[in-house]
C-alpha positions in Angstrom: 6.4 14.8 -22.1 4.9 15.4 -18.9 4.7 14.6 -15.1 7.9 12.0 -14.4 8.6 11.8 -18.1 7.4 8.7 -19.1 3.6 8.8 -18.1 2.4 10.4 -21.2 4.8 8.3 -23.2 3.2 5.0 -21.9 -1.0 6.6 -22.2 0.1 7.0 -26.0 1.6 3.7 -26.6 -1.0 2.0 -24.7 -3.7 2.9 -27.5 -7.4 4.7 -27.1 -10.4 2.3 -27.2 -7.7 -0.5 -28.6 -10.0 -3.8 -29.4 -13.1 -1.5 -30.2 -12.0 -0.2 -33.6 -13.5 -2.8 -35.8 -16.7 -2.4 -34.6 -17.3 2.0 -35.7 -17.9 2.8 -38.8 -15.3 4.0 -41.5 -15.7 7.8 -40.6 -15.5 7.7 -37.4 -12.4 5.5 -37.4 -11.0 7.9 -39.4 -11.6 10.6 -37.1 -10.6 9.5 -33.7 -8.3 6.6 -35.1 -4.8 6.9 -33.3 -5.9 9.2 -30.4 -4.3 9.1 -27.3 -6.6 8.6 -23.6 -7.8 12.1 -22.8 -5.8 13.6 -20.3 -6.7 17.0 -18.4 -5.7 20.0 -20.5 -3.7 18.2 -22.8 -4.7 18.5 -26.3 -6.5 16.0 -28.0 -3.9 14.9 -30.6 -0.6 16.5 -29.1 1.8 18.1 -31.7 5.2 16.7 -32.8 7.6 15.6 -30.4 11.1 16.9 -31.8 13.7 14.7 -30.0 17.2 13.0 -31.2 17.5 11.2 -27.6 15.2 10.7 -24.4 16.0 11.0 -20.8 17.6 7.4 -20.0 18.5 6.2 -17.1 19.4 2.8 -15.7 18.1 0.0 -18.5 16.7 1.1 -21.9 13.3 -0.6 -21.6 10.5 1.8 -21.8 9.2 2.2 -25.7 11.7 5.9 -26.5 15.2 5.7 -26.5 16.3 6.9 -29.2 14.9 9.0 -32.1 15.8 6.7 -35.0 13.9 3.7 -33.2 10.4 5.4 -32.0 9.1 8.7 -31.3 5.7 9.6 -29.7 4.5 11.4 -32.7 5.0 8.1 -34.8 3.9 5.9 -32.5 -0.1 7.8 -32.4 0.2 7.9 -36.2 1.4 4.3 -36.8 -1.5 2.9 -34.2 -4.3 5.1 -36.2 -3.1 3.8 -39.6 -3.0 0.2 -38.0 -6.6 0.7 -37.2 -7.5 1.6 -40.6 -5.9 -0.9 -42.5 -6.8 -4.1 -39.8 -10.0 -2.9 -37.9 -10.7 -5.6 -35.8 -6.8 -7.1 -35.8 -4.9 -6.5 -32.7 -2.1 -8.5 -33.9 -1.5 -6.0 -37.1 1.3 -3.3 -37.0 2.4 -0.4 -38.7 5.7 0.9 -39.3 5.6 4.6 -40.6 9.0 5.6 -43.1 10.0 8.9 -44.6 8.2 8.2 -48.3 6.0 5.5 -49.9 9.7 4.1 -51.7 11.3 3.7 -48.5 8.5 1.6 -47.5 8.2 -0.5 -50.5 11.9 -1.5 -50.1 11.4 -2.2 -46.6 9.5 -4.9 -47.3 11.7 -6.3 -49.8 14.9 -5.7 -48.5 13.6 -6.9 -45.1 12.4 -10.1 -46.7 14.5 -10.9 -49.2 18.0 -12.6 -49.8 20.7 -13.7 -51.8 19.2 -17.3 -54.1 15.1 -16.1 -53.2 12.8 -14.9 -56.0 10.5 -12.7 -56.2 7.5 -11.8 -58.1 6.5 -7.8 -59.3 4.0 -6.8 -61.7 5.4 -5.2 -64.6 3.1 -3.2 -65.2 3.5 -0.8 -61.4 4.8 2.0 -60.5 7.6 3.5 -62.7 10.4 3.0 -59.9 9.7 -0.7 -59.6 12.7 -1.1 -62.5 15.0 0.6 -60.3 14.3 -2.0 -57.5 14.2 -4.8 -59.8 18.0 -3.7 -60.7 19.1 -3.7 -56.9 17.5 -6.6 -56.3 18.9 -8.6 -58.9 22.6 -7.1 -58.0 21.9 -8.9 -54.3 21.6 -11.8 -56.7 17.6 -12.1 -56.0 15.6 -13.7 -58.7 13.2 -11.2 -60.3 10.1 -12.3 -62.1 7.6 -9.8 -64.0 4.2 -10.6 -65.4 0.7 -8.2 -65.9 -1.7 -7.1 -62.9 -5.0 -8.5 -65.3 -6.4 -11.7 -65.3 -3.8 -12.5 -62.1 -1.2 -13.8 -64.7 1.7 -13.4 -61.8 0.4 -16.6 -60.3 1.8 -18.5 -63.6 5.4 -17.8 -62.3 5.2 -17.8 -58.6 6.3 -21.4 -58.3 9.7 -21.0 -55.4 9.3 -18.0 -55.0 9.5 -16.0 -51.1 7.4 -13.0 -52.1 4.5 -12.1 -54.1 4.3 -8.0 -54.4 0.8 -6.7 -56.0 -0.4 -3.6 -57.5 -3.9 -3.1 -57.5 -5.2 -1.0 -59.4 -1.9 -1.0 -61.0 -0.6 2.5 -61.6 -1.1 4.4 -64.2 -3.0 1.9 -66.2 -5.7 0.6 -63.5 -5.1 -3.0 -64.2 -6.8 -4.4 -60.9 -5.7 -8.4 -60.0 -7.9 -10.4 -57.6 -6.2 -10.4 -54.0 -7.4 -13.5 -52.5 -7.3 -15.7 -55.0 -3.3 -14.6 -55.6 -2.9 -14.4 -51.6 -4.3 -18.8 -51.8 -2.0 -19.2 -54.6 0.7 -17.8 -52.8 -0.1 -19.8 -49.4 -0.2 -22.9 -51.0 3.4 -22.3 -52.3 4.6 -21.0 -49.3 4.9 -17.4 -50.7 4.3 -14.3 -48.9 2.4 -11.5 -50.2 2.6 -7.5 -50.1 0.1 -5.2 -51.8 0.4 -1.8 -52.9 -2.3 0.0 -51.9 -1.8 3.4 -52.2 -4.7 4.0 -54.7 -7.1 2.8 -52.8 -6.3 3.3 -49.7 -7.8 1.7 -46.9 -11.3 2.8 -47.2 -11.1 1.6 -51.1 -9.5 -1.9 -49.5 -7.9 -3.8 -46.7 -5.6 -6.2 -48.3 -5.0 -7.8 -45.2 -8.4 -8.9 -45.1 -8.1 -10.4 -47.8 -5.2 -12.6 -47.2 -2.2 -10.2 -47.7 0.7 -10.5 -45.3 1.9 -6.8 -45.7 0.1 -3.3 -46.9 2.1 -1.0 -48.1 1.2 2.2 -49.4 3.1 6.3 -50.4 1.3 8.1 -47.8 2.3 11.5 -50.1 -1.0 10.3 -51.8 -4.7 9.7 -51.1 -3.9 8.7 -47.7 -3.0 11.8 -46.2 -4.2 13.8 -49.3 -3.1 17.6 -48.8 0.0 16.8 -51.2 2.2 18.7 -48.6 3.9 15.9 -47.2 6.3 12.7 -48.1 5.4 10.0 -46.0 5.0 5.9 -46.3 3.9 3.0 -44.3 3.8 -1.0 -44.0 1.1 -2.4 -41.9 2.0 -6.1 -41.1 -0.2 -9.1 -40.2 1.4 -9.3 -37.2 4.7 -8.2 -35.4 6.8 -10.7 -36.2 7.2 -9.7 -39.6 6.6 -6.0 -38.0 9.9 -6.7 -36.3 12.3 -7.0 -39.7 10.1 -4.1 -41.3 11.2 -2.0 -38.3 15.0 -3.1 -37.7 15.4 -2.2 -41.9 13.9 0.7 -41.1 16.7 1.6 -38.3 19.3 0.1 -39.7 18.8 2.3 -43.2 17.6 5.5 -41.2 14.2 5.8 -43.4 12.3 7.4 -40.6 9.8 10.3 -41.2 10.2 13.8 -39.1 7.6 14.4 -36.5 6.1 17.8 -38.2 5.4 15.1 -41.6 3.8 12.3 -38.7 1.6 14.9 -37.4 0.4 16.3 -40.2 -0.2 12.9 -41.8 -2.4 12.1 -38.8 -4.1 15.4 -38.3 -4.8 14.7 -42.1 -6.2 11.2 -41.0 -9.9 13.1 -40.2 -11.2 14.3 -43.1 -9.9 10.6 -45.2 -13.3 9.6 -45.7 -14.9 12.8 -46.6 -12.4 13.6 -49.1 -12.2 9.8 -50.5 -16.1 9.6 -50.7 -16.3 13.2 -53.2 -12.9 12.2 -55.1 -14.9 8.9 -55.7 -18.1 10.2 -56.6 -16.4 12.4 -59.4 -14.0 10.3 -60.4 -17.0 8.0 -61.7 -19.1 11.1 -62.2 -15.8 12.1 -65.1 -15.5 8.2 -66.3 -18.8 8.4 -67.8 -18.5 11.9 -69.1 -15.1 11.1 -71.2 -16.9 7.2 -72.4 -19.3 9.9 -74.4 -16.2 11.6 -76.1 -15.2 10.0 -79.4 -11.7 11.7 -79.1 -11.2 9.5 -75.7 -9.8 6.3 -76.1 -8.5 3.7 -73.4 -10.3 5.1 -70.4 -9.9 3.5 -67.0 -12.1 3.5 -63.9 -12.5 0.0 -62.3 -15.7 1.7 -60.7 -17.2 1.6 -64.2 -19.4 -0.6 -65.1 -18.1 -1.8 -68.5 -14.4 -1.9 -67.1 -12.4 -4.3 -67.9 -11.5 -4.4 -64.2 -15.0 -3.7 -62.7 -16.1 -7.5 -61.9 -13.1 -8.6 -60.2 -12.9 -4.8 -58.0 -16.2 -5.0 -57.3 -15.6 -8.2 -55.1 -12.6 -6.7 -53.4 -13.3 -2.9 -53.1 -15.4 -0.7 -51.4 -14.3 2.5 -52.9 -12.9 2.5 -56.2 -9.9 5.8 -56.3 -9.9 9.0 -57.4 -7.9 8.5 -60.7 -9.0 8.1 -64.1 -6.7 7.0 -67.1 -7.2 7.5 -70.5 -5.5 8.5 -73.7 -6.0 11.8 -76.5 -5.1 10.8 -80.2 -1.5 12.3 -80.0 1.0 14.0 -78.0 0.3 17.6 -79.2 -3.9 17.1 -78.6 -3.0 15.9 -75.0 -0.1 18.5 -74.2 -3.2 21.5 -75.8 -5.8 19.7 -73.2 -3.6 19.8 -70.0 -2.8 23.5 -71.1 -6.3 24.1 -71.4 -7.4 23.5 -68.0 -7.9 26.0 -65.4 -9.0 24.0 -62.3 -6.5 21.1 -62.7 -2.9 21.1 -62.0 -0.2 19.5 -63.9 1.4 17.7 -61.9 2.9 14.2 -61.6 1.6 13.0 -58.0 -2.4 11.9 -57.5 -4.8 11.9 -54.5 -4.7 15.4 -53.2 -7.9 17.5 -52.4 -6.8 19.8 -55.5 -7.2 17.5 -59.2 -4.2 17.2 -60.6 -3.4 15.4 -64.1 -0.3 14.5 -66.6 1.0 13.4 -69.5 2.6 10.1 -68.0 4.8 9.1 -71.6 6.4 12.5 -70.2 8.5 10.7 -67.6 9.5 7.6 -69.7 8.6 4.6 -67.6 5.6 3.8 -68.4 4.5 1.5 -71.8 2.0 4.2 -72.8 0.7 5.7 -75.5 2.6 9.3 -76.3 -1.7 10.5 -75.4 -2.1 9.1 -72.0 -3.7 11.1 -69.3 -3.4 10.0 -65.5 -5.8 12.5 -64.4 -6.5 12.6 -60.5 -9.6 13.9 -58.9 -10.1 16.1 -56.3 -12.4 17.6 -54.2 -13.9 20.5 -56.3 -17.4 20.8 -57.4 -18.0 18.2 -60.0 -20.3 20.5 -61.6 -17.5 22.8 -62.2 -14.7 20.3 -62.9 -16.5 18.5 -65.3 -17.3 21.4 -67.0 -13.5 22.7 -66.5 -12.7 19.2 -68.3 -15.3 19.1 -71.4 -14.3 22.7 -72.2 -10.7 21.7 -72.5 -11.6 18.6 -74.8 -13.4 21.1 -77.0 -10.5 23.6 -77.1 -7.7 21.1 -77.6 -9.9 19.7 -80.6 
């Protein structure tokens, strides 16, 4: 901090251009989104602040305290996030936690007790199981049903929450937000979405009638793959509030260094979403000419099963592409094959990555299935880099 102490505290919490966000475009939101006022030889997006307590005297009411409530590096990061997610929604807040799972069970731990119900897709992520366990041993009601053709609204009668997917991961099963977000109004539901595969230039769920977006900032979002980071942005801070007290009372915060590299990270979103995107399509219609392919996945293609519905709800369609080889051994010989593509389980980084998801277990997939996530290489040469490996695992 600097002068008394609390002056450049109060300039960051205030907010930079607050109320104008909505009205820039994508890319330059996402490179001045978050910043504080400019002060005289300060830098433009000052560097962690590493502190366990605050200078405190008299009555704790300015915003730092302590360092397991707020810290200054948060507080820049959660406001640019906010303005990604909600352009245009003052009322919207983000709460920033220490990985994309200790976000998702913020919102369900926060919202959730003993007698309420819930609905998940069963079809998510592979750790939604292990919540479902907890949640059930707190003796909340879990219902399951697929991401297509919006078949959770068939059991959302009494329930509290509605959490979506979409696209669902691994299998890019995409559900159509509003019409489940007026389903869920009209029974007095509220409604989270995962959106860490799109992230918020794909969609803004919030827009579309979502009470909470949640999404594992380790992915697209911050997209260097050198961090573990999650948020919740909430329609307003009412629910905000019991997001952020969960997040005190479990301790779920992120370190300043992971903050500020997520927002550093923030600036180049839309460069490196728009080439993922590009080639991500650019590879969907390259494997559709392979006969050995089967299965394949891009809601951004036009004979998708998903493409209609995404279409009316997303700008940007992701960087992953899902699709299955004939056999274990084929797909095993293809990832082995590949010399621009890592193997590894995580998606949305600048470098492609791509597994073999039956690998970890938890997901109904063939033995074949690829999850294969695209970076920022050449498509030229990752293309190439791809067919090549087809040919040799044949």
């Amino acid at each position: 901090m600097t002068g008394d102490g609390t002056g450049r505290g109060e300039r960051q919490h205030e907010g930079h251009g607050e109320g104008h966000a909505g009205a820039y475009g994508e890319g330059t939101r996402a490179v001045r989104a978050g910043l504080p006022e400019p002060v005289k030889y300060e830098p433009t997006l000052p560097g962690p602040v590493f502190a366990a307590h605050y200078h405190l005297p008299g009555e704790p009411t300015g915003p730092y305290t302590y360092g397991r409530d707020e810290n200054p590096t948060w507080t820049l990061l959660e406001r640019a996030i906010a303005e990604l997610d909600a352009p245009g929604e003052p009322g919207a807040r983000t709460v920033v936690f220490a990985s994309g799972m200790a976000a998702i069970s913020a919102v369900l731990f926060s919202q959730l007790s003993a007698g309420d119900a819930v609905v998940l897709p069963d079809d998510g992520y592979q750790a939604l199981p292990l919540l479902r366990e907890r949640l059930q041993a707190y003796g909340i009601e879990v219902r399951t049903a697929p991401t297509a053709g919006d078949a959770q609204l068939s059991v959302l009668d009494g329930a509290r929450l509605l959490w979506l997917e979409t696209p669902s991961n691994p299998g890019l099963d995409v559900c159509d937000i509003r019409r489940l977000a007026a389903g869920a109004r009209a029974r007095g539901a509220l409604v989270a979405v995962d959106n860490t595969l799109a992230t918020p230039l794909g969609q803004r769920p919030l827009e579309l009638g979502a009470d909470f977006c949640v999404a594992s900032d380790t992915k697209g979002l911050t997209g260097h793959g050198d961090v573990l980071l999650g948020h919740v942005t909430c329609r307003d801070e009412e629910l905000a509030a019991g997001v952020r007290r969960w997040r005190k009372v479990v301790g779920a915060i992120p370190g300043p260094m992971e903050a500020w590299l997520a927002h550093r990270s923030l600036a180049t979103l839309q460069l490196r979403v728009d080439r993922q995107c590009a080639t991500a399509l650019a590879l969907a219609e390259a494997l559709a000419e392979r006969p050995e392919v089967s299965g394949l996945r891009y809601p951004g293609l036009p004979g998708d099963p998903s493409h209609a519905v995404a279409s009316g709800q997303m700008r940007r369609f992701g960087s992953v592409v899902s699709f299955a080889l004939p056999d274990r051994a084929r797909a095993e010989r293809f990832l082995a094959g590949l010399r621009l593509v890592d193997d590894a389980t995580s998606f949305g980084g600048l470098r492609s990555t791509a597994e073999r998801r039956g690998r970890w277990g938890g997901d109904a997939v063939p033995e074949g299935f690829i999850r294969f996530s695209v970076g920022a290489e050449d498509a030229r040469d990752l293309l190439a880099d791809v067919l090549r490996a087809l040919d040799e695992a044949s």
